[in-house]
Backbone as CSV, one residue per row, in Angstrom:
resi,resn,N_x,N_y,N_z,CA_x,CA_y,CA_z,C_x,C_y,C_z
1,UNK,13.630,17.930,8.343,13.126,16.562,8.390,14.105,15.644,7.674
2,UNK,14.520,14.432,8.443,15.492,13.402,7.959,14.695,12.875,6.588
3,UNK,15.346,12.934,5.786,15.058,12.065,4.009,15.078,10.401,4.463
4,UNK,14.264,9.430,4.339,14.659,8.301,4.093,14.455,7.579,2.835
5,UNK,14.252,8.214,1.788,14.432,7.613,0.789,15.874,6.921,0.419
6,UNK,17.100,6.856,1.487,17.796,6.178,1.289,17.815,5.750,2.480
7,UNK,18.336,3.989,2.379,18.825,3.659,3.953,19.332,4.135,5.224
8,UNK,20.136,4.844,4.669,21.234,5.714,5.280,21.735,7.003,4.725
9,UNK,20.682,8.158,4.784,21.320,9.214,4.394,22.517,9.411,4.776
10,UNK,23.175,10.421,3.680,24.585,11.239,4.103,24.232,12.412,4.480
11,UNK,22.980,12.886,4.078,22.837,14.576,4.339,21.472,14.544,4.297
12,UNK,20.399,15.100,5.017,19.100,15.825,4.864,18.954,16.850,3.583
13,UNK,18.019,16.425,2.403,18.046,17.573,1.383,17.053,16.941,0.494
14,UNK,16.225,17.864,-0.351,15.471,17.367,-1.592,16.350,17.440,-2.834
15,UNK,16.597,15.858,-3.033,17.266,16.236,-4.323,16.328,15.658,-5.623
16,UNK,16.947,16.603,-6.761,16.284,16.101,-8.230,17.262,14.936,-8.964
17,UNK,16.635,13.673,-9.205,17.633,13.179,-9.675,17.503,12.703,-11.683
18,UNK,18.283,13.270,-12.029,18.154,12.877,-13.265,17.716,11.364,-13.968
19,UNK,17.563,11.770,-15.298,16.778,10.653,-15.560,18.047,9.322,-15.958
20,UNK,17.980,8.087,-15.365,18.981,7.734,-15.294,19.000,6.635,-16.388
21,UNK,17.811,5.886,-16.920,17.593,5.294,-17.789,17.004,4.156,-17.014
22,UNK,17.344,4.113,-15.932,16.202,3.060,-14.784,14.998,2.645,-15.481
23,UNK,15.201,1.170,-15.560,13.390,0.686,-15.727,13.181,-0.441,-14.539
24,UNK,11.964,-0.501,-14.695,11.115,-1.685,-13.087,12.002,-2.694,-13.083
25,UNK,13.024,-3.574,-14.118,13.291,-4.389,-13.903,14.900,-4.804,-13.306
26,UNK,15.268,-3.240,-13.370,16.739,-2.778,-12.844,16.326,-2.897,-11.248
27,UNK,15.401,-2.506,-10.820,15.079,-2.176,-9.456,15.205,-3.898,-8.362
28,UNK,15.558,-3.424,-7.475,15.965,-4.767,-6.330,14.935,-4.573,-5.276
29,UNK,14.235,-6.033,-5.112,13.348,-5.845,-4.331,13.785,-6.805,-3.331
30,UNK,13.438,-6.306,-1.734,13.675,-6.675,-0.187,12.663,-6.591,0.908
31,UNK,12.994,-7.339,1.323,12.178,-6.796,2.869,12.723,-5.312,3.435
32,UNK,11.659,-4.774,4.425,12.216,-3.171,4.501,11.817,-3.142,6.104
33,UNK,12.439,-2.245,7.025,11.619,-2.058,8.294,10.484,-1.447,8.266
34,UNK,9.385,-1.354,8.996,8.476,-0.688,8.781,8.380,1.264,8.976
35,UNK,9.588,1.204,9.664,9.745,2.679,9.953,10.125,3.776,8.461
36,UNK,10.706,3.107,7.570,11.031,3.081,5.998,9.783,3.108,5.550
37,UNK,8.622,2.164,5.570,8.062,2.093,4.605,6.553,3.020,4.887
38,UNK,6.578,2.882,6.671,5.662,4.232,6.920,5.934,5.999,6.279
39,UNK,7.335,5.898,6.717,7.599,7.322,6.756,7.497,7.527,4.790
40,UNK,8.008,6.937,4.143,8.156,7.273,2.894,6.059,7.436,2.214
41,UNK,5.516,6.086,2.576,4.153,5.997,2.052,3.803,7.499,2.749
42,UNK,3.876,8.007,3.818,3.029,9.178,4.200,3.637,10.076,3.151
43,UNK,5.009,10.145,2.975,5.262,11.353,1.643,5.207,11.111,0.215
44,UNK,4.596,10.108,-0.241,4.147,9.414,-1.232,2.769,9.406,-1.634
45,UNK,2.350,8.265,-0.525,0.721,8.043,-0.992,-0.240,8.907,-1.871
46,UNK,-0.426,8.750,-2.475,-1.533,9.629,-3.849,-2.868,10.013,-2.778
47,UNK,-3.661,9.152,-1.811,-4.923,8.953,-1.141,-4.922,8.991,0.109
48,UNK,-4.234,7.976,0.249,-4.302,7.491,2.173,-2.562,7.885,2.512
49,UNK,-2.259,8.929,3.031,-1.037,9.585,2.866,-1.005,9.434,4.663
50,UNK,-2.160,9.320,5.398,-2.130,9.325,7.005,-1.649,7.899,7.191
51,UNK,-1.063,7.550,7.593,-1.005,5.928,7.605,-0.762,5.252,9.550
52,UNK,-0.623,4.357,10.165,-0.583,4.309,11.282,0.676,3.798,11.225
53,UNK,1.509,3.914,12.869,2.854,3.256,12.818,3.016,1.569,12.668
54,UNK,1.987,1.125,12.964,2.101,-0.131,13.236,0.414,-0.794,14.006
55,UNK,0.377,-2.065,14.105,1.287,-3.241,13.797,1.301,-3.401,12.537
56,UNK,2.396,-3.703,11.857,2.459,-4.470,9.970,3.192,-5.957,10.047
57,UNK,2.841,-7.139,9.215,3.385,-8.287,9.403,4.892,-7.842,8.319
58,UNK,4.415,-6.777,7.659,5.473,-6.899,6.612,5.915,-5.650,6.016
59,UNK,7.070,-5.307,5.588,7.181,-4.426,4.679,8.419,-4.831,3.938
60,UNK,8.075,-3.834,2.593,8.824,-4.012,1.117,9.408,-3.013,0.996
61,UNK,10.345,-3.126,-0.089,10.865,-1.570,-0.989,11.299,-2.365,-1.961
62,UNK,11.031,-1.686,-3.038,12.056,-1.585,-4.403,13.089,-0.159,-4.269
63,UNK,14.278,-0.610,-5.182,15.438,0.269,-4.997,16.296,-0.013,-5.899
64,UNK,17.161,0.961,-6.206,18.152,1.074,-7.401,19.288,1.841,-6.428
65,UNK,20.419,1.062,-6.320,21.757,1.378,-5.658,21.253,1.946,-4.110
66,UNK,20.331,1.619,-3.676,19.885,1.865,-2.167,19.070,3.082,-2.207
67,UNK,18.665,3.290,-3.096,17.371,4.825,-3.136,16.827,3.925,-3.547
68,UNK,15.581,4.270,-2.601,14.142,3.510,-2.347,13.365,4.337,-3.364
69,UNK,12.739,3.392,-4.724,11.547,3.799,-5.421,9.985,3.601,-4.928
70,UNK,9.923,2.855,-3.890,8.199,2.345,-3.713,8.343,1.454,-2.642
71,UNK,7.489,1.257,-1.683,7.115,1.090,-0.724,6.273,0.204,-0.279
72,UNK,5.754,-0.434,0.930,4.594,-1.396,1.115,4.105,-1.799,2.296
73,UNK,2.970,-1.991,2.942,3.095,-2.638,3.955,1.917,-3.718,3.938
74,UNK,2.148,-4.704,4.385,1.137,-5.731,4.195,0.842,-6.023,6.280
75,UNK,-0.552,-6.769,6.213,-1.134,-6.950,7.359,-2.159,-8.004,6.997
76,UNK,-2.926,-8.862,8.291,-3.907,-9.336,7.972,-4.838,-8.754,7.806
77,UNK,-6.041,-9.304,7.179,-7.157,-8.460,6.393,-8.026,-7.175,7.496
78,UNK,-8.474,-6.103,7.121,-8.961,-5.222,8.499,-10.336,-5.561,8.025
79,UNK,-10.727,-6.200,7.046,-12.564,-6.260,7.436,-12.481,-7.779,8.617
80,UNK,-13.364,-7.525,9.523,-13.060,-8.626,10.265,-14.168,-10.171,9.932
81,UNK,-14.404,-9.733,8.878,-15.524,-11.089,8.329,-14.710,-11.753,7.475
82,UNK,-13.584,-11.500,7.091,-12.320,-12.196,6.145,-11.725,-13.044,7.072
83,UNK,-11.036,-14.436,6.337,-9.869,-14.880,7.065,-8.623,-14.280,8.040
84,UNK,-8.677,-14.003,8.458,-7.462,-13.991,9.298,-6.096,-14.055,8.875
85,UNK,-5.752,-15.479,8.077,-4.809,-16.016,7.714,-4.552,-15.133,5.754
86,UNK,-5.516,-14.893,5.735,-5.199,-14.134,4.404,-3.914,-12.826,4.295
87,UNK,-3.703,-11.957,3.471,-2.588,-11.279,3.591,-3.285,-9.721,2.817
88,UNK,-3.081,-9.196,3.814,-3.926,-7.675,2.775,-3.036,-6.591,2.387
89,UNK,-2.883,-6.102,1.336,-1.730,-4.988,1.024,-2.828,-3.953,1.514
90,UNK,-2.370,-3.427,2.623,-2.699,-2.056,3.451,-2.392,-0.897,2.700
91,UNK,-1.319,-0.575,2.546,-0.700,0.561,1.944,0.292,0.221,0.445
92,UNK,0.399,0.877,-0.747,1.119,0.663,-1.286,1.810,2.386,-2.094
93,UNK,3.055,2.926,-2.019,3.365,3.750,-2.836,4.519,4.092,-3.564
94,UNK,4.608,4.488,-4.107,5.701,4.559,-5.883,6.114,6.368,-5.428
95,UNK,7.496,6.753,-5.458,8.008,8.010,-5.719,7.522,8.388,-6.727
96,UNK,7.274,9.405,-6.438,6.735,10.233,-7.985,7.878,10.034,-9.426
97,UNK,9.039,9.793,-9.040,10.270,9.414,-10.460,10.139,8.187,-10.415
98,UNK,9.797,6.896,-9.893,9.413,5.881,-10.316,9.572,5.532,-11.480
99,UNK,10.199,4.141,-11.857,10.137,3.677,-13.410,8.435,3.636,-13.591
100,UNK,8.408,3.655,-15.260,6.912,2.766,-15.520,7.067,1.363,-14.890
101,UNK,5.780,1.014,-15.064,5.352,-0.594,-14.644,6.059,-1.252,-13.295
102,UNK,6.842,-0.238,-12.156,7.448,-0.156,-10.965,6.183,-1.011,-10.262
103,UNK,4.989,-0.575,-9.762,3.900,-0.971,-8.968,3.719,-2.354,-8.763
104,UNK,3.426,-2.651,-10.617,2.872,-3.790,-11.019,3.976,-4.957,-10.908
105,UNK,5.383,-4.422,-11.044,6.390,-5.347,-11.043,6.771,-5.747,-9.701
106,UNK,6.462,-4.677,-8.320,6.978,-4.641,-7.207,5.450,-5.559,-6.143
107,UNK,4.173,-5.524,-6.997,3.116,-6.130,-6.735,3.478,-7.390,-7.110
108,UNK,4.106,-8.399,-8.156,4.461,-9.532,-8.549,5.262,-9.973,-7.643
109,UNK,6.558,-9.272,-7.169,7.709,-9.752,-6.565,7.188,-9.843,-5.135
110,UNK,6.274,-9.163,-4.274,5.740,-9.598,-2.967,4.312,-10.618,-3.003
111,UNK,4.036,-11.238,-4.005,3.082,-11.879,-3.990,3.864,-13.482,-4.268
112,UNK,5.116,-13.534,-5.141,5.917,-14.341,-4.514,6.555,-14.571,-3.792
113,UNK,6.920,-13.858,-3.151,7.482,-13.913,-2.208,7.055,-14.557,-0.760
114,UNK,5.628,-13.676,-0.578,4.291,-14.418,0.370,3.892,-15.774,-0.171
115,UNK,3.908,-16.149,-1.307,3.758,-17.956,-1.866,4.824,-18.213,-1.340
116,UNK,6.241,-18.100,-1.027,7.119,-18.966,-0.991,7.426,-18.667,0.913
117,UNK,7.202,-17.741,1.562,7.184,-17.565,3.038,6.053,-17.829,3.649
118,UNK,4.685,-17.396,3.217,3.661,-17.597,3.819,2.292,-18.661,2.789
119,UNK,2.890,-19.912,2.652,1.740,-20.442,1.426,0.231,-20.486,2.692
120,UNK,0.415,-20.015,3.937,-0.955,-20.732,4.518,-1.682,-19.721,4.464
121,UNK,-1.349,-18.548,3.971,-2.199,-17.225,3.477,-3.341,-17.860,2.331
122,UNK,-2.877,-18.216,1.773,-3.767,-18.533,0.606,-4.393,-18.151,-0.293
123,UNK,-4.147,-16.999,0.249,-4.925,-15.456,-0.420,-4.178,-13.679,-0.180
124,UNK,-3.732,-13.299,-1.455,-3.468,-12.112,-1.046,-4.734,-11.046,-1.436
125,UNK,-4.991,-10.045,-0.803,-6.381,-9.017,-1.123,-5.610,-7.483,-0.769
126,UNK,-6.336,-6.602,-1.868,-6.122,-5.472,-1.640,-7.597,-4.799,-2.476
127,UNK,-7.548,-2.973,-1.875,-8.780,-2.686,-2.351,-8.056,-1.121,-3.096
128,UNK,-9.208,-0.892,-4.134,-8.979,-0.224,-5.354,-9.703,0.870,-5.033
129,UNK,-9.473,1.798,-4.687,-10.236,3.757,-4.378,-10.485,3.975,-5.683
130,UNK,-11.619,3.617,-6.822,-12.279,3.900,-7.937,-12.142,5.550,-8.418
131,UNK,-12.267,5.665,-6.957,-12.186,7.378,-7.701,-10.940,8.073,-8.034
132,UNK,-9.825,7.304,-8.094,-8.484,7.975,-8.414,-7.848,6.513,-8.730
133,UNK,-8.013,5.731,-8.931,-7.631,4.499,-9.654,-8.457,3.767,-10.351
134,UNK,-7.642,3.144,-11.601,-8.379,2.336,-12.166,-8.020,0.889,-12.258
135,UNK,-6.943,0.471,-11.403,-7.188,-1.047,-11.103,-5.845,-1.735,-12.267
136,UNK,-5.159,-0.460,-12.902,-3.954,-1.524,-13.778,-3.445,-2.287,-13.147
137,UNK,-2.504,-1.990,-12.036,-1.697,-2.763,-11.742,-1.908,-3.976,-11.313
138,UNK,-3.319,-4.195,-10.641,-3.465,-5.628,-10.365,-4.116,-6.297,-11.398
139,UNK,-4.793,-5.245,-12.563,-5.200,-6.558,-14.063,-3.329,-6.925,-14.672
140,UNK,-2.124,-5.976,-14.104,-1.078,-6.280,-14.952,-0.353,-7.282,-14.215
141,UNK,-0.735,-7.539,-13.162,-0.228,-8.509,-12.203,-0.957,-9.765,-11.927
142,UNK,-2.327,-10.158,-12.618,-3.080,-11.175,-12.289,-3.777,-11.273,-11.675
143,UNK,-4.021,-10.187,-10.831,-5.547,-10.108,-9.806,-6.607,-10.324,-10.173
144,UNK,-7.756,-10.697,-9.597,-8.848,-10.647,-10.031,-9.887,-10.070,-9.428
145,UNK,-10.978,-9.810,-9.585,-11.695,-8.466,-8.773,-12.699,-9.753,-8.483
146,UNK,-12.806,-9.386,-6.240,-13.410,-10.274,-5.404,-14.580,-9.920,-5.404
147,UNK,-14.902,-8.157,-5.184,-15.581,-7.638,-4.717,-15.624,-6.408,-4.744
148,UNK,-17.134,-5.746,-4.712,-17.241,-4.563,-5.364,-18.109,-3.682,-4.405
149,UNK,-17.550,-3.155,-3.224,-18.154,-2.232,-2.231,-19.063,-0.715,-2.639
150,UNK,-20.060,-0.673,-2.580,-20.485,0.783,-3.613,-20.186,2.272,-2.494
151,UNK,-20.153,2.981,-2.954,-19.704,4.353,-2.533,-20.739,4.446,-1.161
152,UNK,-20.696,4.882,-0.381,-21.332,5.145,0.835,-21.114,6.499,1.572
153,UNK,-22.252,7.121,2.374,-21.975,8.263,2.801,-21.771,7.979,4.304
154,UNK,-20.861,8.360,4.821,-20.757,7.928,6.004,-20.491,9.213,6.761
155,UNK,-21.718,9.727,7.990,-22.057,10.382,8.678,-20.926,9.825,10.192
156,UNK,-19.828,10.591,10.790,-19.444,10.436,11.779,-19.207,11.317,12.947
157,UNK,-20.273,12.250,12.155,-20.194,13.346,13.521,-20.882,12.940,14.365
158,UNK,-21.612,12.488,14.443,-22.625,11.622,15.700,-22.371,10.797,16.211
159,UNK,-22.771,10.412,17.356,-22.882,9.151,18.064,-23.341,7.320,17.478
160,UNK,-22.210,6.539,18.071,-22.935,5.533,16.862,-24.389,5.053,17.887
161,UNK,-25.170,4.600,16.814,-26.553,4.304,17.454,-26.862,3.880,18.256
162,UNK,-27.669,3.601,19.538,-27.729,2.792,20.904,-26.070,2.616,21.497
163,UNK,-25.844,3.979,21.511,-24.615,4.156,22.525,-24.341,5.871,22.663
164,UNK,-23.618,6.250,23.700,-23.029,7.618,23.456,-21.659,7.753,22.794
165,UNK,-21.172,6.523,22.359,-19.461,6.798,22.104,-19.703,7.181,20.545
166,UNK,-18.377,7.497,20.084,-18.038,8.547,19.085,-17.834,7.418,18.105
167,UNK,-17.868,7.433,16.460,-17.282,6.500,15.569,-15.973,6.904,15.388
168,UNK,-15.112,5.872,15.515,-13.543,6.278,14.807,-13.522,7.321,13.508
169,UNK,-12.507,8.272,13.872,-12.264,9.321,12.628,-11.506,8.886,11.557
170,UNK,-12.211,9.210,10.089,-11.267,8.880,9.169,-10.182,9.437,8.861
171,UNK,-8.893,8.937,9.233,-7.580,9.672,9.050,-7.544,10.600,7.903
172,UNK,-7.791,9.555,7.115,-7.495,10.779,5.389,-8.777,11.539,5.017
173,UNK,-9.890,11.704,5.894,-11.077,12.600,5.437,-11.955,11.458,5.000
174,UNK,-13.298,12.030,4.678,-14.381,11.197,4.281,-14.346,10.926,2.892
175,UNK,-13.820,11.949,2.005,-14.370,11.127,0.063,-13.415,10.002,0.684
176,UNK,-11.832,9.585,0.733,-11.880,8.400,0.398,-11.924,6.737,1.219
177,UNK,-13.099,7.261,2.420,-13.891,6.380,3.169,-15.189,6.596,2.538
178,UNK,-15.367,7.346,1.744,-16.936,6.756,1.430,-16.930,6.674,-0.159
179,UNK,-15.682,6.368,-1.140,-15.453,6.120,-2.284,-15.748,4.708,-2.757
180,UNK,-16.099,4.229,-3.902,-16.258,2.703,-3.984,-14.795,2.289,-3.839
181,UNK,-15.102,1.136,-3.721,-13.632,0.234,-3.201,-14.085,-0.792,-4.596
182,UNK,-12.958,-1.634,-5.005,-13.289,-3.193,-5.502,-11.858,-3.845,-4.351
183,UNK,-12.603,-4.762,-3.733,-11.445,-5.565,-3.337,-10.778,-6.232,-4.690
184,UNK,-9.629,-6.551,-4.571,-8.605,-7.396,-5.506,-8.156,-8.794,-5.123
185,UNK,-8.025,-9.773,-5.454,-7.456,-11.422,-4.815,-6.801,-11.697,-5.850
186,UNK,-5.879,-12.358,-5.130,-5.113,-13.194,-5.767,-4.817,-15.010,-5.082
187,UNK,-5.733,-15.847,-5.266,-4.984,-17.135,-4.416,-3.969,-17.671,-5.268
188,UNK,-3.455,-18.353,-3.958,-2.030,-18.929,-4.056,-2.291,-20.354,-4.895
């Protein structure tokens, strides 16, 4: 399997890389293709590691000399009772060697970034899987908690009700579709 943790590999291989003295604020942050930021989040992600190819309005990376530390993809919101025009971080993930405070610093730098490309968003939102997070990076980044979804059991082996068709399958399994969520906001 091709490595893309760099732009442009020279060679296919797992390498260990020493500790280099790298902190979050050495790291260069860019726009990324989405084919980068899928393939890396699926070998990353802590939770939602299934991710889809597309559509994404956006993707990120942070990086130090062109090795990609962390990842992103942003979209409009998927609950469909939200704005439209809002901006939702879909996916977000950090290499396991990651500096500290990488997330929270790489969460700052695309939230300006969307103020200064997209001000008619007005709103950036993302949601918090309670059961394996506790929400630093967006109290270290200024978020504020919108909303607080409670844990739910969600039965999808059956038919949905007054129909014969099937409910969509949860890619990553049921705990973390039926985990509490807190949505996160940030307006512009």
């Amino acid at each position: 399997m091709e490595s893309y943790r760099f732009s442009q590999p020279l060679f296919a291989c797992d390498v260990v890389f020493p500790d280099l003295g790298i902190r979050a604020r050495h790291l260069s942050f860019e726009r990324c293709g989405t084919t980068l930021a899928v393939s890396l989040t699926r070998e990353w992600h802590s939770r939602l590691p299934n991710v889809q190819a597309g559509p994404w309005q956006y993707a990120f990376r942070m990086h130090y000399q062109d090795m990609t530390f962390a990842v992103a993809l942003w979209n409009n919101p998927s609950a469909r009772t939200l704005p439209a025009h809002w901006m939702e971080l879909r996916r977000m993930a950090c290499a396991p060697d990651s500096p500290r405070n990488t997330a929270s610093r790489f969460l700052s730098l695309m939230v300006g970034w969307l103020k200064a490309n997209r001000p008619d968003a007005e709103r950036c939102i993302s949601y918090q899987d309670t059961a394996v997070h506790q929400g630093t990076i967006y109290k270290a980044a200024g978020w504020q908690i919108g909303y607080v979804a409670k844990a739910r059991d969600r039965d999808r082996s059956k038919s949905r009700a007054g129909t014969n068709r099937a409910y969509r399958s949860d890619m990553n399994g049921q705990a973390p579709a039926g985990a509490e969520k807190i949505r996160w906001e940030l307006v512009f």
